[in-house]
C-alpha positions as CSV (number, residue, x, y, z in Angstrom):
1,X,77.7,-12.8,-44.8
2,X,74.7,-15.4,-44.4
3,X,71.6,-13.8,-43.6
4,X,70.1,-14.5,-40.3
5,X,66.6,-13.9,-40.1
6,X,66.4,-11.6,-36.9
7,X,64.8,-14.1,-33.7
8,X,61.7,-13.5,-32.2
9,X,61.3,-11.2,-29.0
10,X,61.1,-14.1,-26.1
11,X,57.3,-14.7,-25.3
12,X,57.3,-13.6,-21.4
13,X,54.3,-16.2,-19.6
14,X,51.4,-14.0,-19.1
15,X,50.3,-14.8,-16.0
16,X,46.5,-15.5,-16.4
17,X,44.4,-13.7,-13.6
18,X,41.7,-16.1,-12.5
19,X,38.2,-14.8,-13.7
20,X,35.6,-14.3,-11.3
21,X,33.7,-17.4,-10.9
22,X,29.9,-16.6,-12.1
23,X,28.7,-19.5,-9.4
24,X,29.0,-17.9,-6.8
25,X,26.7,-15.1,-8.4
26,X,24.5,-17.2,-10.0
27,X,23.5,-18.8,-6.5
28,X,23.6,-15.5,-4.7
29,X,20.6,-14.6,-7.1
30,X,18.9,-17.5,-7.0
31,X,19.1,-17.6,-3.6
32,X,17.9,-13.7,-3.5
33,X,15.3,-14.8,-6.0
34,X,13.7,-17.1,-3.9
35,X,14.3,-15.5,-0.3
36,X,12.6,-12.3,-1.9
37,X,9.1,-12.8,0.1
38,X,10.7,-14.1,3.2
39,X,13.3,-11.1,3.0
40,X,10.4,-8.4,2.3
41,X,8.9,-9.9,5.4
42,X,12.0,-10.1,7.6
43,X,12.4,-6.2,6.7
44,X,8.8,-5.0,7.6
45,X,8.5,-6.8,10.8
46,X,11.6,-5.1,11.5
47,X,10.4,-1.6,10.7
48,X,7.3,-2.4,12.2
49,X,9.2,-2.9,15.3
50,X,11.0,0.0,15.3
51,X,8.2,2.1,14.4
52,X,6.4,0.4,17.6
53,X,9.6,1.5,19.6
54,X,9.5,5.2,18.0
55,X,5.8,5.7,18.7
56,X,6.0,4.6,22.2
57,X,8.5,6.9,22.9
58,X,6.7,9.6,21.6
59,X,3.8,8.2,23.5
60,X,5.3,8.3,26.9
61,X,6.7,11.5,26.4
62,X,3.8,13.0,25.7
63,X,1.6,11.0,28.0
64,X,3.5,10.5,31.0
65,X,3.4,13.8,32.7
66,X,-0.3,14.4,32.4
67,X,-1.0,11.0,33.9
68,X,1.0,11.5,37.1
69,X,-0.7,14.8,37.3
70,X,-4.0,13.1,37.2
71,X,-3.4,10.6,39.6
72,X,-1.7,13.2,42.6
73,X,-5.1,15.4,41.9
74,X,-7.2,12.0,42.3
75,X,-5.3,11.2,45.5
76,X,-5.4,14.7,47.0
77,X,-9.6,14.4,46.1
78,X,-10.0,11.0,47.7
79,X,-8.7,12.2,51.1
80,X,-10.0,15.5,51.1
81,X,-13.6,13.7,50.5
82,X,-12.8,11.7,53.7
83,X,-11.7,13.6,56.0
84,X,-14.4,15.8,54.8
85,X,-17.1,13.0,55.4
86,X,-16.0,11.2,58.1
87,X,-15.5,7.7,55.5
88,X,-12.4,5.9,55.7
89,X,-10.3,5.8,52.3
90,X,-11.1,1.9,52.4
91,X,-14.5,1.9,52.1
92,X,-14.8,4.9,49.9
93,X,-12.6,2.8,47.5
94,X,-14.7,-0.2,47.9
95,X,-17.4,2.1,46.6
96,X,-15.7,3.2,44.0
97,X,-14.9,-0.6,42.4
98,X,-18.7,-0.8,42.8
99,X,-19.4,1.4,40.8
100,X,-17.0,0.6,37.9
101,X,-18.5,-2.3,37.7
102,X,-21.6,-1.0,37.0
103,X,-20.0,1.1,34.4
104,X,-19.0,-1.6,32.8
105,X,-22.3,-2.7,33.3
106,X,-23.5,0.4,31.1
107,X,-24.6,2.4,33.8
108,X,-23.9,6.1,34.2
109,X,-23.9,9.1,36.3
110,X,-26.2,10.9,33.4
111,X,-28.9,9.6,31.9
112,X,-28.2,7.7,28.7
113,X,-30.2,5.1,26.4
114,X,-30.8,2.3,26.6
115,X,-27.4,-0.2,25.6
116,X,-29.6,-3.0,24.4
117,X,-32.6,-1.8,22.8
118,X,-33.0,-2.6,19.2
119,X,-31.4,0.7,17.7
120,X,-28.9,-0.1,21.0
121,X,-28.1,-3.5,20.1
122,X,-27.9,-2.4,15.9
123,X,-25.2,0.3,16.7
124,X,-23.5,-2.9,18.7
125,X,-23.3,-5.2,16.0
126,X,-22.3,-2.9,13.4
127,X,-19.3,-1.9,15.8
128,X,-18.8,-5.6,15.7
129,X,-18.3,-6.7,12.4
130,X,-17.0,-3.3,11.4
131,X,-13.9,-4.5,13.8
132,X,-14.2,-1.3,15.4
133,X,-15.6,-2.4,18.9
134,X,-15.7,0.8,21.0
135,X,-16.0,-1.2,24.1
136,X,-18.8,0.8,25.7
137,X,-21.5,-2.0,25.0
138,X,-20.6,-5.3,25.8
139,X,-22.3,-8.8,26.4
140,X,-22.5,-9.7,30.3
141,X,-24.6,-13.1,29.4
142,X,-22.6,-16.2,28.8
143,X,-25.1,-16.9,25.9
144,X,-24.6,-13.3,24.5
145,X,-20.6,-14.3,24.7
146,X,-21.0,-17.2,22.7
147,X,-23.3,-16.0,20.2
148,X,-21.0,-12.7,19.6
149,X,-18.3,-15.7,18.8
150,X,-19.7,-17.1,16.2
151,X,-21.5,-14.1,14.8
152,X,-18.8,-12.1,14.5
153,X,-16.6,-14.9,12.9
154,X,-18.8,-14.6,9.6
155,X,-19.5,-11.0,10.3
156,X,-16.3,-10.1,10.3
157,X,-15.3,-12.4,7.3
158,X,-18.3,-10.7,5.5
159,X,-17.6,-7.2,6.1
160,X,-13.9,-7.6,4.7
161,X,-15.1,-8.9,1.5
162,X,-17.4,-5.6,1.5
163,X,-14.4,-3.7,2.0
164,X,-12.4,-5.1,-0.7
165,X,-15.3,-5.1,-3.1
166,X,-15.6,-1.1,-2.3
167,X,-11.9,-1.1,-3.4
168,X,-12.4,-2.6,-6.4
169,X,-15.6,-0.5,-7.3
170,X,-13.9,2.9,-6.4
171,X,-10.5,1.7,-8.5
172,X,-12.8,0.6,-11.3
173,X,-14.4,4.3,-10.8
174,X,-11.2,6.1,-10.9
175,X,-10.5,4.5,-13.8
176,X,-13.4,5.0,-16.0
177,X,-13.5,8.7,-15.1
178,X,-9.4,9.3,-16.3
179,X,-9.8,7.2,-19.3
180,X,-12.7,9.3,-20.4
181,X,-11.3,12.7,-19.2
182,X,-8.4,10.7,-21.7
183,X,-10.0,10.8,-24.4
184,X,-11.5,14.3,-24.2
185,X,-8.1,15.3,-24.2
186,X,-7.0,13.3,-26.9
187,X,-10.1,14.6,-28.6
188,X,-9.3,17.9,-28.4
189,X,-5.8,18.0,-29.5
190,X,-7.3,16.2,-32.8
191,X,-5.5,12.9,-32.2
192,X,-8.6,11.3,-31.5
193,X,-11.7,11.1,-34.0
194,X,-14.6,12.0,-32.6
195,X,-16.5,9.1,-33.5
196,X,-14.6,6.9,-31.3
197,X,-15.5,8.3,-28.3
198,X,-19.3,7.6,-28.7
199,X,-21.3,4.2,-27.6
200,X,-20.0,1.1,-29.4
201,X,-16.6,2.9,-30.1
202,X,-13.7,1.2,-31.8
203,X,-11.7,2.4,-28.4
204,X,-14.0,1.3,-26.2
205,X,-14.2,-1.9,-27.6
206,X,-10.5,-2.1,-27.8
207,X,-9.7,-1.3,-24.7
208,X,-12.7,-2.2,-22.2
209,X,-12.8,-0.5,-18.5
210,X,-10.1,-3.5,-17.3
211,X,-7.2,-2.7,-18.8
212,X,-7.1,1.1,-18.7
213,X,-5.0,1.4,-14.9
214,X,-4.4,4.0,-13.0
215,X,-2.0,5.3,-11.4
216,X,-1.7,4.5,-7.1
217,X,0.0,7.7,-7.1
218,X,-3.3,9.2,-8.3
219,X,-5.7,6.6,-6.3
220,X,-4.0,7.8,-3.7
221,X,-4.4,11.7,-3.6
222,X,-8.3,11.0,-4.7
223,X,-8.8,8.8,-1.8
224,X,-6.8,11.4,0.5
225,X,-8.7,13.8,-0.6
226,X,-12.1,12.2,0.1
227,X,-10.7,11.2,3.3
228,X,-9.7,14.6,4.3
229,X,-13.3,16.0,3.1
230,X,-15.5,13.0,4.8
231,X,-13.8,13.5,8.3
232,X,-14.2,17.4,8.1
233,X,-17.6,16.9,7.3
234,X,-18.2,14.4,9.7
235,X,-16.1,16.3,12.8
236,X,-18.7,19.4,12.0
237,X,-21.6,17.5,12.7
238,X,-20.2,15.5,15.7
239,X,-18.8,19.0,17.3
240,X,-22.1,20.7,17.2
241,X,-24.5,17.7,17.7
242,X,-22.5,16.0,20.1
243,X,-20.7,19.5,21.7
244,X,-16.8,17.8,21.7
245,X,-14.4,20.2,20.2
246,X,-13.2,20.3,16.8
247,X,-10.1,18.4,17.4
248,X,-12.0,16.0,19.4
249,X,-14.6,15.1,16.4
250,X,-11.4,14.8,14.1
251,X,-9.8,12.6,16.6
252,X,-13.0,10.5,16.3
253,X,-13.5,10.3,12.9
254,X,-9.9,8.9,12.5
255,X,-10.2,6.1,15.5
256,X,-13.5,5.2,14.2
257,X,-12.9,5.1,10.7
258,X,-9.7,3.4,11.2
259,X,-11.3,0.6,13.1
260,X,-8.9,1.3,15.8
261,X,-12.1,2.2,18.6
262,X,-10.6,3.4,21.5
263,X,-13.8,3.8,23.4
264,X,-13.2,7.6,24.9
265,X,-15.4,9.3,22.3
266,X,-18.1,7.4,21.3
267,X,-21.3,8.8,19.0
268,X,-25.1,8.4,19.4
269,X,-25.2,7.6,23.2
270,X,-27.8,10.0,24.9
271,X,-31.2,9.6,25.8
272,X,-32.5,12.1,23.0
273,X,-31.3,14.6,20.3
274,X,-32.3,17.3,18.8
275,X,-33.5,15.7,15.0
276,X,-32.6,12.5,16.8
277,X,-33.6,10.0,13.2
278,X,-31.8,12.2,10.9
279,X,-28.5,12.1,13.5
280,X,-28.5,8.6,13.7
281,X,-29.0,8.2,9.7
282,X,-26.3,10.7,9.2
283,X,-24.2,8.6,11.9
284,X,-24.4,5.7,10.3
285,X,-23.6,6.9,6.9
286,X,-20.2,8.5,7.8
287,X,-19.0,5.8,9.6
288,X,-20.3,3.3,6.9
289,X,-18.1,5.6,4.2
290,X,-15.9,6.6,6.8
291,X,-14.2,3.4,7.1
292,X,-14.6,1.7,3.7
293,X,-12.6,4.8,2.2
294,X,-10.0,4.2,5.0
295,X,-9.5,0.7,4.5
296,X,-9.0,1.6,0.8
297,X,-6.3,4.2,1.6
298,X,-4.6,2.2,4.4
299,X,-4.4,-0.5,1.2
300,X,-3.0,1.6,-1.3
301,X,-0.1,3.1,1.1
302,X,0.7,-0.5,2.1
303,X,1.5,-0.8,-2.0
304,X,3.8,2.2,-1.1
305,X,5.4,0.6,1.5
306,X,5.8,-2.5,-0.7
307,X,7.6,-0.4,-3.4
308,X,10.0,1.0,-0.6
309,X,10.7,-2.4,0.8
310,X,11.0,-3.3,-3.0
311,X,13.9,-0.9,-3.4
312,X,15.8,-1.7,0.1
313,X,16.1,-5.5,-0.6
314,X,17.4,-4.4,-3.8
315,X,20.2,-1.9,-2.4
316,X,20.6,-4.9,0.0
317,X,21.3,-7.6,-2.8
318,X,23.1,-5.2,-5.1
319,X,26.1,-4.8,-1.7
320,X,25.9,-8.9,-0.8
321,X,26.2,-9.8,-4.6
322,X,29.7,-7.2,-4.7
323,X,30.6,-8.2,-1.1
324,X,30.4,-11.8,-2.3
325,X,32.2,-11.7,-6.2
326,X,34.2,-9.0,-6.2
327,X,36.0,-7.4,-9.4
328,X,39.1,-9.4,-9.9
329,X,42.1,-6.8,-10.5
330,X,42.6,-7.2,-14.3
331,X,39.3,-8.1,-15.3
332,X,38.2,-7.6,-18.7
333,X,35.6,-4.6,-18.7
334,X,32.2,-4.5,-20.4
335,X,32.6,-3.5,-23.9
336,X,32.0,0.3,-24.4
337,X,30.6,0.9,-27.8
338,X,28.4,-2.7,-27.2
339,X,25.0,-2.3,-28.4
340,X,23.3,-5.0,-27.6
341,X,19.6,-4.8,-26.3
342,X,19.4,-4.5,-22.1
343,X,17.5,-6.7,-20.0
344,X,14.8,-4.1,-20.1
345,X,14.7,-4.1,-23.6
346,X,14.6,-7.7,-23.6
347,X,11.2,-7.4,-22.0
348,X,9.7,-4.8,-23.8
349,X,10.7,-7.5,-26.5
350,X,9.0,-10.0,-25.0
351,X,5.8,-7.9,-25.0
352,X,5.9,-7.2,-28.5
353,X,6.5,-10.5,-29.5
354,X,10.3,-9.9,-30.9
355,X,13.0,-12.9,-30.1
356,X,15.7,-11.1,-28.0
357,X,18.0,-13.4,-29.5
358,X,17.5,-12.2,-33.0
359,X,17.4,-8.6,-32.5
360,X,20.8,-8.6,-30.8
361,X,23.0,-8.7,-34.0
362,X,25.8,-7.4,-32.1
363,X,26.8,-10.5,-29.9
364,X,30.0,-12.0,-28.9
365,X,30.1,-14.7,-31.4
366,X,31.3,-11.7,-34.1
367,X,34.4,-11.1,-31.8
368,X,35.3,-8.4,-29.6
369,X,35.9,-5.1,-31.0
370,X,38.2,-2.6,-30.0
371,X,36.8,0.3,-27.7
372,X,38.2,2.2,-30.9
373,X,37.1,0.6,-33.8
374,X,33.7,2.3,-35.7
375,X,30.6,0.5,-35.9
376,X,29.3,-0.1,-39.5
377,X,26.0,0.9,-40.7
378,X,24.7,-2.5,-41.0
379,X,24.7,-3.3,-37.3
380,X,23.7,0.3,-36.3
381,X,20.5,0.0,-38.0
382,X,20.4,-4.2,-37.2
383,X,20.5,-2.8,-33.7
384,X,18.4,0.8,-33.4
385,X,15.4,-1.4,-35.7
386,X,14.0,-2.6,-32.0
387,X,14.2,0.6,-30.2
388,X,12.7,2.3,-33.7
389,X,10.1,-0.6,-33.5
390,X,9.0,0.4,-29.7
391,X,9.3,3.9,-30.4
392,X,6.3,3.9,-33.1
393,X,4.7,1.5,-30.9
394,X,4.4,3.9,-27.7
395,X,3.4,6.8,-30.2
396,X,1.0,4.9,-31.4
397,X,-1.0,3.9,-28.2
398,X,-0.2,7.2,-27.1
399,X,-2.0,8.9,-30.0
400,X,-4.8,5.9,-29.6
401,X,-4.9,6.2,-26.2
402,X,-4.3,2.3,-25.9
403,X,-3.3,0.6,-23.3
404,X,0.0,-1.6,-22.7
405,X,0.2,-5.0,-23.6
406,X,-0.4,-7.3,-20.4
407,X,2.9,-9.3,-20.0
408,X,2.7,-12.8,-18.3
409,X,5.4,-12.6,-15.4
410,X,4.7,-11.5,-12.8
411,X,7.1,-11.0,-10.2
412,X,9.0,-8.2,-12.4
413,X,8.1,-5.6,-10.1
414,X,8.3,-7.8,-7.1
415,X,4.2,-7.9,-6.9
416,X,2.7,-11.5,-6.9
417,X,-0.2,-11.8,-7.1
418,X,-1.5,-11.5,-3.4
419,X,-5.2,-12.1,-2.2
420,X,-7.7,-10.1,-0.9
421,X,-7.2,-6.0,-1.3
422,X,-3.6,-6.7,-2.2
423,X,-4.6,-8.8,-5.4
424,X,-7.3,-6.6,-6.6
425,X,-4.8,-3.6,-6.5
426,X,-1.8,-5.8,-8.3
427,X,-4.6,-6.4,-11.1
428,X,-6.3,-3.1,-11.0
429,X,-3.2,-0.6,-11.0
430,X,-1.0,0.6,-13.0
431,X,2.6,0.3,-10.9
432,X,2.0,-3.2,-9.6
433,X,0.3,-4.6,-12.8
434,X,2.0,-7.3,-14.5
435,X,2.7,-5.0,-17.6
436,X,5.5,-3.3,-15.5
């Protein structure tokens, strides 16, 4: 008998399953990448819209009843007046326009000052460039319309830099007074010498006032805060100097010190007051505070907003990008015991000055392992020496009380760098600073 070395099994063709092309991915990032400020403004003006569509709703419904109401009751006096007179509706009408006009005008029923006496004409212009504009004072000259033009062009331009300066001085406040309340904490736990907390410290030198940031959650709540405690103020004086109710005076303060100046409710426009200098001085200082700490709020929740819109074009992009590669049945799944540094490792990396490439011992020129196979001690600790290397890092500026290294990219967080309020808060803060 010859022996036959037994065959081989036939091969059967495996059928190869075709691999998700990474093109189509690659340009539905890039293209995400680059649409990313047009997309964030696509989706405000949207919610915008249907926040103008919600509130004037609300508006109406609330609204609508009372202003039919008023105009049956001003019908029903308008004939009762003439057929109690003897003067035809027309004419009493006629009167009437006569005498908006001359409200308009400035003239009232009771006797007020005067609209365009000095301190008249300085409550005007500060309305003006403030962007409030109440309305009640208005040029009727075609010389005062022209002049208001081009004053309140550089007025106007003025006053915002004022406002964004105030930002910057209050954020630049905040964040002197947490890193010192830092170190008296750090102080007394005993992670802090004393010595360094006096003049010409080694942390103060270290560190300097710009680059300790703080927190918008924080900026936030002081600035509420403030708000909350200016208008109360403010509404208290209004209510008992002025005699409008208490919800009145708060309804003020927020038109007024949200530049929005309806007109309704305006301050300061009698003849005389009791303490009539110190009223005045008082009104101009709330409104002056009143709406620089406003504009600062309304700027730090429109970083809020950002942060939200932030996280719905992401949602957005993560659905397109599986909507347009899907998982091909078959596909080869990410490794399970891979250790390899993640993309946010790779910038905390990047901050410390480590090459990514280096650090990741574990790649896929070493072949694939089996989702069973051990990992040897060698690449453990090749791999665990970066996340050991950030770890004594953090403890260490959290025992110095250091701040994080500045990265250079920008756009991690989705925060350029902006002008105006926007840019000083994407320098000055802590969640929109380019070490994010």
């Amino acid at each position: 008998m010859s022996s036959r070395s037994p065959r081989p099994p036939p091969r059967r063709c495996r059928r190869r399953l075709p691999r998700p092309s990474s093109s189509c991915c690659c340009c539905c990032c890039r293209r995400s990448h680059l649409n990313e400020d047009t997309g964030r403004f696509v989706l405000l003006a949207a919610l915008i819209g249907l926040y103008l569509v919600a509130g004037a709703t609300v508006f109406s419904a609330l609204e609508s009843p009372g202003e039919a109401e008023a105009r049956a009751r001003w019908g029903a006096t308008l004939r009762n007046f003439s057929a109690a007179h003897g003067v035809a509706e027309p004419e009493l009408r006629a009167f009437l326009r006569h005498y908006e006009a001359a409200l308009a005008a400035g003239v009232r029923a009771d006797a007020l000052r005067p609209r365009w006496d000095f301190p008249g004409a300085f409550y005007f212009v500060g309305t003006v460039v403030s962007t409030i504009g109440f309305g009640m004072t208005t040029p009727a000259t075609v010389g005062g319309k022209a002049f208001l033009i081009a004053y309140g062009l550089f007025g106007c331009a003025g006053t915002i830099l004022f406002f964004n300066l105030f930002l910057e001085r209050i954020i630049s406040l905040l964040a002197f007074i947490m890193r010192a309340c830092r170190e008296h904490q750090l102080r007394r736990s005993g992670l802090l010498p004393g010595a360094f907390g006096g003049r010409g410290s080694a942390l103060s030198e270290a560190e300097g006032l710009a680059g300790w940031k703080p927190s918008v959650y924080h900026v936030l709540l002081i600035l509420g805060l403030f708000a909350v405690l200016l208008s109360c103020c403010a509404s208290a004086m209004y209510a008992s100097v002025e005699g409008w109710d208490y919800v009145d005076s708060l309804y003020f303060c927020f038109v007024t010190f949200s530049t929005i100046g309806f007109g309704d409710l305006v301050s300061s426009q009698r003849a005389a007051y009791r303490n009539q200098g110190l009223y005045r001085l008082g009104n101009f200082l709330f409104i002056l505070l009143g709406v620089c700490c406003i504009y600062s709020l309304f700027n730090v929740i429109s970083i809020l907003i950002k942060q939200v819109l932030n996280w719905m074009l992401r949602k957005l992009s993560c659905r397109c990008c599986a909507r347009c590669c899907p998982a091909a049945p078959g596909a080869p799944l990410a490794r399970r015991n891979a250790i390899t540094p993640g993309s946010r490792l790779r910038r905390r990396l990047t901050a410390l000055g480590v090459d990514p490439a280096a650090a990741a011992c574990d790649s896929d020129a070493e072949g694939r392992r089996l989702s069973g196979e051990l990992i040897s001690m060698r690449d453990l600790t090749a791999s665990n020496k970066v996340s050991l290397a950030l770890l004594q890092k953090q403890l260490s500026e959290t025992a110095n009380g250091y701040p994080r290294g500045v990265c250079a990219h920008t756009r991690q967080n989705g925060f350029s760098g902006g002008v105006g309020a926007l840019g000083i808060m994407n320098n000055r803060l802590a969640e929109t600073s380019a070490s994010r």
